[in-house]
KETITOR-708049 format. One record per residue (C-alpha): residue in three letters; x, y, z. Coordinates in Angstrom, 2 decimals. Example, Ala and Ser with C-alpha at 12.3 -4.5 7.8 and 13.67 -1.06 7.14 Angstrom:
ALA_12.30_-4.50_7.80
SER_13.67_-1.06_7.14
//
This chain:
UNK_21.57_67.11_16.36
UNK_23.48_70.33_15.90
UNK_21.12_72.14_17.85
UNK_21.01_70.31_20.86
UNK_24.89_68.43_22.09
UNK_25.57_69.49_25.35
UNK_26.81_73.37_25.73
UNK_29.30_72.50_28.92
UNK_31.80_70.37_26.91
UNK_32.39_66.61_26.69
UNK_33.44_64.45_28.77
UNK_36.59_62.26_28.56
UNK_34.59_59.36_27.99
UNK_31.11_59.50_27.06
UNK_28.21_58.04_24.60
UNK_25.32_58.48_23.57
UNK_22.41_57.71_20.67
UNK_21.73_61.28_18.76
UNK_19.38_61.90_15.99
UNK_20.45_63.80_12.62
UNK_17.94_65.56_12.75
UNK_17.11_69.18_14.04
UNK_15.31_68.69_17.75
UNK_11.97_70.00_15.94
UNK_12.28_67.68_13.33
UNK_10.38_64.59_12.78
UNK_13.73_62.14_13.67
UNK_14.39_60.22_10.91
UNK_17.91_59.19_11.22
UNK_20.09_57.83_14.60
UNK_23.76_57.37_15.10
UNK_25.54_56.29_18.35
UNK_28.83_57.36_19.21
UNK_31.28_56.66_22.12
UNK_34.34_58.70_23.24
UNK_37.22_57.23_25.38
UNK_39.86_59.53_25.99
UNK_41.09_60.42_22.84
UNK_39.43_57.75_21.19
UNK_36.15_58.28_19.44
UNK_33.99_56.08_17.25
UNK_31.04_56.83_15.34
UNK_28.45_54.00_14.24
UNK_25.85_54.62_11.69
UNK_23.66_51.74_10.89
UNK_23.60_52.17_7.13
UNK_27.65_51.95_6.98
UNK_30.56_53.55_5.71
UNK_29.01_57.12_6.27
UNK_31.58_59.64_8.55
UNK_30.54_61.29_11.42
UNK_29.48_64.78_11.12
UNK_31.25_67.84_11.59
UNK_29.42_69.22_14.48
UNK_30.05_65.31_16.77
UNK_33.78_65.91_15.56
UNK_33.85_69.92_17.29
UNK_31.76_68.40_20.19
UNK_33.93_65.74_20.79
UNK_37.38_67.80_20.21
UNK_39.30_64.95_18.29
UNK_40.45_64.87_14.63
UNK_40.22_61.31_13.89
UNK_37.32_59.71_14.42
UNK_36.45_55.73_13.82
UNK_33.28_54.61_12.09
UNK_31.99_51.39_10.72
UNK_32.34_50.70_6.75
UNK_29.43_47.05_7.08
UNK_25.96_48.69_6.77
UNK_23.49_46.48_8.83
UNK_20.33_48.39_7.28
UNK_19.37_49.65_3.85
UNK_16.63_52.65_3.43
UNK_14.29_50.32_1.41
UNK_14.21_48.07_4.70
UNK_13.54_51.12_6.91
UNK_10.88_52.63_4.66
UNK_8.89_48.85_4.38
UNK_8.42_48.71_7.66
UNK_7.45_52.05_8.07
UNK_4.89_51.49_5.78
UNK_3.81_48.07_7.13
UNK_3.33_49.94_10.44
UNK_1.47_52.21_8.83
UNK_-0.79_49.79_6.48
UNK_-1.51_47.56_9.23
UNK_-1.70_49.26_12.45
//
């Protein structure tokens, strides 16, 4: 993620789906975020995780809102990862 947000600045509203990973990394992890104005708010489907430092510079606010309900746990990622993998 770090190594690829925008180098012009952000807009004043804005969103977008980034992964946590480095670009050449394999992706294994997305967040969304979306700015309004001063308002910012960070969703990460496994819950209650802040956003990282680097979204906060990007996004030039100190307060940022996230969600605390996860709505995926890693064992339900990684079985269908490996049913994917099993049966395809």
């Amino acid at each position: 993620m770090h190594t690829t947000l925008p180098t012009g600045g952000v807009y004043r509203n804005e969103s977008s789906i980034v992964n946590l990973n480095n670009a050449d990394g394999p992706g294994t992890h997305r967040m969304a975020y979306a700015k309004r104005g001063d308002h910012a708010v960070y969703f990460d489907n496994f819950g209650n995780f802040r956003s990282p430092k680097e979204l906060m510079r990007y996004l030039n606010v100190t307060q940022i809102e996230y969600n605390r309900t996860p709505y995926q746990r890693s064992k339900q990622l990684w079985t269908t990862v490996s049913t994917v993998l099993t049966d395809g």
